[in-house]
C-alpha positions as CSV (number, residue, x, y, z in Angstrom):
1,X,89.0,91.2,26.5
2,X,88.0,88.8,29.1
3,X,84.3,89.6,30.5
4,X,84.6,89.5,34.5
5,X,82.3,87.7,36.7
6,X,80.1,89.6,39.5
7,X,79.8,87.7,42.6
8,X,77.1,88.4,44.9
9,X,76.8,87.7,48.6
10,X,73.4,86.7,49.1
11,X,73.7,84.0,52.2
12,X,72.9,87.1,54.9
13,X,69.7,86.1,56.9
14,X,68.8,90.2,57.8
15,X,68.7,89.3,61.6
16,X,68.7,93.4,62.1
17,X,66.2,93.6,59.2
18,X,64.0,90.9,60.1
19,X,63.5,88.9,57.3
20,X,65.7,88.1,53.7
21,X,66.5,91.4,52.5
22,X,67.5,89.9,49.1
23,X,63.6,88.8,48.1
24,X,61.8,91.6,49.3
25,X,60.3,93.9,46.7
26,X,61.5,97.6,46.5
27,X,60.6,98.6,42.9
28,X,57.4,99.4,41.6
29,X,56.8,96.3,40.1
30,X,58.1,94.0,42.8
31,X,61.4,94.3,41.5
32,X,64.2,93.6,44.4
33,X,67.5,95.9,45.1
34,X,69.0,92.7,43.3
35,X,67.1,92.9,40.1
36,X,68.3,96.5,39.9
37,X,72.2,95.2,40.5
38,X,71.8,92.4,38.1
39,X,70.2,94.6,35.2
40,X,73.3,97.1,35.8
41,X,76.2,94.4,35.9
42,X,74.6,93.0,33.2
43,X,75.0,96.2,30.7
44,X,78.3,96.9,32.3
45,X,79.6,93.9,30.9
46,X,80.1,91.4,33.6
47,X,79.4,88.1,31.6
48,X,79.0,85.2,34.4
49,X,77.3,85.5,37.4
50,X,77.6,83.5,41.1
51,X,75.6,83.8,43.4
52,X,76.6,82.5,47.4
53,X,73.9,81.5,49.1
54,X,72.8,79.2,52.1
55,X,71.2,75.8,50.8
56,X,68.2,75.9,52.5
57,X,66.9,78.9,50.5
58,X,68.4,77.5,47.0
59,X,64.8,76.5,45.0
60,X,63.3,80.0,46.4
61,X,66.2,81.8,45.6
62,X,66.7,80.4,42.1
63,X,62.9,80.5,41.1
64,X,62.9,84.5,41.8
65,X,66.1,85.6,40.9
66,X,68.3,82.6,38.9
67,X,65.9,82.2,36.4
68,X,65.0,85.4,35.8
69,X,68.6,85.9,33.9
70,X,69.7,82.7,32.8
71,X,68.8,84.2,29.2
72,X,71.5,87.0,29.4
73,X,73.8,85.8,31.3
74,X,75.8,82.3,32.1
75,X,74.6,81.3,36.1
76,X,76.2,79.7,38.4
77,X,76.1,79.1,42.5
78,X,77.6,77.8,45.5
79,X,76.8,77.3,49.1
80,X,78.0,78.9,52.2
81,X,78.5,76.2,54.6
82,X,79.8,76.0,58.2
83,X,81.4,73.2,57.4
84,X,83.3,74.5,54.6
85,X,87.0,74.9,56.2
86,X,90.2,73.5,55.0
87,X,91.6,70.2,55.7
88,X,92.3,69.7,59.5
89,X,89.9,71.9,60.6
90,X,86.3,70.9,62.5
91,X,83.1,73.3,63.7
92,X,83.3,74.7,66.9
93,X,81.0,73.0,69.2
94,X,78.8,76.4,69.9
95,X,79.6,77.3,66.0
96,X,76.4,78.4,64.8
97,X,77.0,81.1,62.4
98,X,78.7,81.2,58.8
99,X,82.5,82.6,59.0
100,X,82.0,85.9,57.9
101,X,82.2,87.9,54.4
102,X,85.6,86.1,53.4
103,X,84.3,83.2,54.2
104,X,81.4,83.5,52.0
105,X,83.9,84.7,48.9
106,X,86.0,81.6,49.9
107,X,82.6,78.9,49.2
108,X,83.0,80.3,45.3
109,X,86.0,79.4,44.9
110,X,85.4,76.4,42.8
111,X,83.2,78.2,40.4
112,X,85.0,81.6,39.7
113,X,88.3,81.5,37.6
114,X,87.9,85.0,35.9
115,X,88.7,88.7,37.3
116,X,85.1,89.2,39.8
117,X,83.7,92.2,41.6
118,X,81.8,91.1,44.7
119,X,78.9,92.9,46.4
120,X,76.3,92.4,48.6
121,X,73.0,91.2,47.3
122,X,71.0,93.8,49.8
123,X,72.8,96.8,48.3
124,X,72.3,99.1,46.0
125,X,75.3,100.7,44.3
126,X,74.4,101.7,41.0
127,X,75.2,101.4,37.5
128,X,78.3,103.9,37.4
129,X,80.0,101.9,40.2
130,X,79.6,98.1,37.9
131,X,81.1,100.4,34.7
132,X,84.2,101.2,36.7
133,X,84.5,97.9,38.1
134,X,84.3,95.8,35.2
135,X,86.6,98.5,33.1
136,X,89.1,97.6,35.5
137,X,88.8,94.0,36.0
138,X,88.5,93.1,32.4
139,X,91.6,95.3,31.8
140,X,93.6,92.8,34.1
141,X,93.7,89.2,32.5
142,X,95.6,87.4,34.4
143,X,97.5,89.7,36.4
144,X,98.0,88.8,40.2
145,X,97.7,90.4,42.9
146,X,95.8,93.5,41.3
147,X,92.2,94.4,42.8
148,X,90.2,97.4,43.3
149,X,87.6,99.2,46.1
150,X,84.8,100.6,44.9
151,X,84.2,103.0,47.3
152,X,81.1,105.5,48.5
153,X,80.9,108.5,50.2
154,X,80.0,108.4,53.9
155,X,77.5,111.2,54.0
156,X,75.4,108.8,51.1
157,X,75.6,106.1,53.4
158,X,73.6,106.5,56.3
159,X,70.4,105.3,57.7
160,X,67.9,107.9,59.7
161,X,67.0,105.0,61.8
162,X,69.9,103.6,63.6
163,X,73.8,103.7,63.6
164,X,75.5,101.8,60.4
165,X,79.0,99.8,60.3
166,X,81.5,101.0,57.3
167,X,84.6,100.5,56.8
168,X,86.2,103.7,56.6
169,X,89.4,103.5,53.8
170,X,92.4,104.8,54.3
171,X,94.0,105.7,50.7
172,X,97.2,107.6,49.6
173,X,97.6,108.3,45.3
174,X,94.6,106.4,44.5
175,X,95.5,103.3,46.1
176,X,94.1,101.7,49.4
177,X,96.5,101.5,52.1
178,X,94.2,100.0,55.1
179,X,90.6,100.4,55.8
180,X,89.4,100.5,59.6
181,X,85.4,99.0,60.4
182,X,84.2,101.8,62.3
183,X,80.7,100.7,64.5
184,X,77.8,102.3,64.9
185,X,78.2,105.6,62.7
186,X,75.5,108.0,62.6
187,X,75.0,111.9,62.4
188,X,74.6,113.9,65.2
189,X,73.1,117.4,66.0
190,X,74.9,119.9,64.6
191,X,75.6,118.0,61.2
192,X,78.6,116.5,63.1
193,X,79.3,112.5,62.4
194,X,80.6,110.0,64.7
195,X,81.3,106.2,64.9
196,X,82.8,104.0,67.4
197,X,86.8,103.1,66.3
198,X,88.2,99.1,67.2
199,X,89.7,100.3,70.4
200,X,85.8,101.9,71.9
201,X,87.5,105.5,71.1
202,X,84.6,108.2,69.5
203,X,85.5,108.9,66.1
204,X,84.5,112.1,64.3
205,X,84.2,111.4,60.4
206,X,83.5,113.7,57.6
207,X,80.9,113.1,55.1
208,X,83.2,113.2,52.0
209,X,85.2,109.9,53.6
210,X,85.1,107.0,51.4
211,X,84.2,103.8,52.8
212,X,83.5,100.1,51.9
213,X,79.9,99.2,51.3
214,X,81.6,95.7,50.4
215,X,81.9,96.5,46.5
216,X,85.5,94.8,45.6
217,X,87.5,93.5,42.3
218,X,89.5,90.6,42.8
219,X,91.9,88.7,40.1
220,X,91.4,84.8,40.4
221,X,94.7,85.0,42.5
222,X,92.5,86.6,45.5
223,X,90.9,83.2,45.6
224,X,94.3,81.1,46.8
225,X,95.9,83.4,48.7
226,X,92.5,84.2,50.8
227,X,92.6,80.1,51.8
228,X,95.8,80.6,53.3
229,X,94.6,83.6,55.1
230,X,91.2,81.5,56.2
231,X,93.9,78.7,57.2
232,X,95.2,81.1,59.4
233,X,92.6,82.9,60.9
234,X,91.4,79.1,62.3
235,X,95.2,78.3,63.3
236,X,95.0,81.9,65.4
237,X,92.1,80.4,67.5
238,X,90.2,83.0,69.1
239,X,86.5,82.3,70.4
240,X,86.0,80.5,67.0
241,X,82.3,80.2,68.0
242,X,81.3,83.9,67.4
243,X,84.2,85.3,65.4
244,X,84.3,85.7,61.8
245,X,86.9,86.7,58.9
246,X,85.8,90.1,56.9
247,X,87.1,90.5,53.4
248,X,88.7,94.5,54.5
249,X,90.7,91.9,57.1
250,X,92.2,89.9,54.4
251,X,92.8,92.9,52.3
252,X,95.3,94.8,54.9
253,X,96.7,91.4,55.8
254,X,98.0,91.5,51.9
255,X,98.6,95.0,51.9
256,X,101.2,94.6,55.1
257,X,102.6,91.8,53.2
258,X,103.2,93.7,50.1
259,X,101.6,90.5,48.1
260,X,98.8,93.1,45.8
261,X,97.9,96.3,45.6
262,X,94.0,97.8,45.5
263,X,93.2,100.7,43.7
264,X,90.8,102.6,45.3
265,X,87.7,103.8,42.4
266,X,85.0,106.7,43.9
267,X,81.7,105.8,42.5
268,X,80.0,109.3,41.5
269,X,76.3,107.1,41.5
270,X,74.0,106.4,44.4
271,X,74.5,103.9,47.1
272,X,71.7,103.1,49.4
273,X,70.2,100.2,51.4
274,X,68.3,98.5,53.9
275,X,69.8,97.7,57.4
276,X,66.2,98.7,59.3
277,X,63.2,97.7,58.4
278,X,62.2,101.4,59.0
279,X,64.6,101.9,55.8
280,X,62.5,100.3,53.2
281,X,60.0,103.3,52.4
282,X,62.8,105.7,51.5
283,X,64.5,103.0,49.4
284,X,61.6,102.7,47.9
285,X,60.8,106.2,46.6
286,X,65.0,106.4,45.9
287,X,63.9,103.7,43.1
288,X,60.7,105.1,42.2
289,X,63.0,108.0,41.4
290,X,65.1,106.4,39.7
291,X,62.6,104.9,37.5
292,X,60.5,108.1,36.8
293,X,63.9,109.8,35.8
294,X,64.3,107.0,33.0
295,X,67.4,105.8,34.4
296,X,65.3,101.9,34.9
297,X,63.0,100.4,32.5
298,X,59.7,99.4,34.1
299,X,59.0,96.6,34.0
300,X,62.4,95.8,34.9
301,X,63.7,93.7,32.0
């Protein structure tokens, strides 16, 4: 059985945060929410490791977190670069920004060749969520076109300091038929939850909706047929100097297209994070938590 490869999205500056997310400390012993992903991915199974990060921050990043696994598991990275489009294709003049989460998947695609869950480096989703994904991606060989959503509940999802962006799935006999990012969702008086839909419309949501907190499994397919999309989302033109290509985007476009499917797997574990900076306290005491409740050795090893 092939082990899968976890690729984590670590290029994110934090500009609502303040700072990189991915190297602040959370955990008693100045463990990050990354060191917590790694340790579970690691005794799920996933056997490979890539991270995506921006250059600049390469020695930091590799001196607190690379290093820190190379014993257990095989390491690899690659760089998210604005220049990184296909042939025929230049940098917006007033381009300043990375092209999004796709685009960020899309700079690996010359180091992963196995099935790979991706997540976000900032997140934490905990370790039932990497058991489910790497049952299922090491289950798939090299099938096409077969990937999976881990998805969270909403009501586990929110911040107490500002309104959050999820995208809310849409799923019919287990499988994912089209998920919509809904802005600024928070809860209101009453225990009532709202967001803000594409088209501006209010949006009531209840708190047992699944959404994407950007936990996906892809089969090394994704990796080809998400260039082509790329390829088009530049052909399309746009303001190409602000807009970006989100992996949910690519998902429906493949989904309308009837080119895979994507299972949709509820994760019965915790997900939790830091968007403010007013969140890191309570993510704090979530780990402590954890750690008093034996579910995380301390020191993290």
């Amino acid at each position: 059985m092939q082990k899968p490869t976890l690729l984590v999205l670590a290029a994110g500056m934090g500009s609502r945060y303040g700072g990189l997310k991915q190297l602040d400390p959370m955990g008693p012993n100045g463990e990050t929410i990354l060191d917590y992903s790694l340790h579970d991915a690691i005794r799920s199974g996933f056997g490979k490791v890539v991270f995506v990060i921006r250059e600049e921050f390469a020695d930091a990043f590799r001196e607190r977190i690379g290093v820190q696994i190379e014993d257990r598991v095989e390491v690899a990275y690659a760089f998210q670069r604005l220049d990184d489009l296909p042939p025929g294709f230049r940098v917006p003049e007033k381009r300043s920004k990375p092209w999004g989460t796709a685009h960020a998947v899309y700079a690996a695609r010359h180091v992963v060749s196995e099935p790979c869950a991706v997540i976000n480096a900032d997140d934490f989703y905990g370790r039932d969520a990497y058991q489910k994904a790497a049952s299922f991606l090491s289950s798939k060989g090299e099938a096409s076109g077969s990937y999976c959503l881990v998805g969270y509940y909403l009501e586990n999802t929110l911040s107490d300091h500002g309104g959050v962006n999820r995208g809310v799935a849409t799923h019919r006999d287990g499988y994912l038929e089209h998920v919509e990012e809904v802005v600024d969702i928070r809860p209101r008086e009453g225990g009532q939850i709202t967001g803000t839909a594409p088209d501006g419309a209010s949006l009531a949501l209840g708190g047992t909706t699944l959404v994407s907190m950007n936990f996906w499994g892809f089969t090394p397919d994704f990796f080809r047929k998400l260039e082509a999309i790329f390829h088009e989302f530049l052909e399309d033109g746009g303001d190409l100097a602000t807009r970006e290509c989100y992996i949910p985007s690519v998902i429906d476009t493949l989904l309308k297209a009837n080119l895979a499917e994507c299972k949709v797997i509820a994760s019965e574990g915790s997900w939790f994070g830091v968007t403010y900076p007013e969140d890191k306290p309570a993510v704090m005491q979530k780990v402590t938590s954890l750690v008093a409740a034996g579910d995380y050795p301390t020191p993290l090893s």
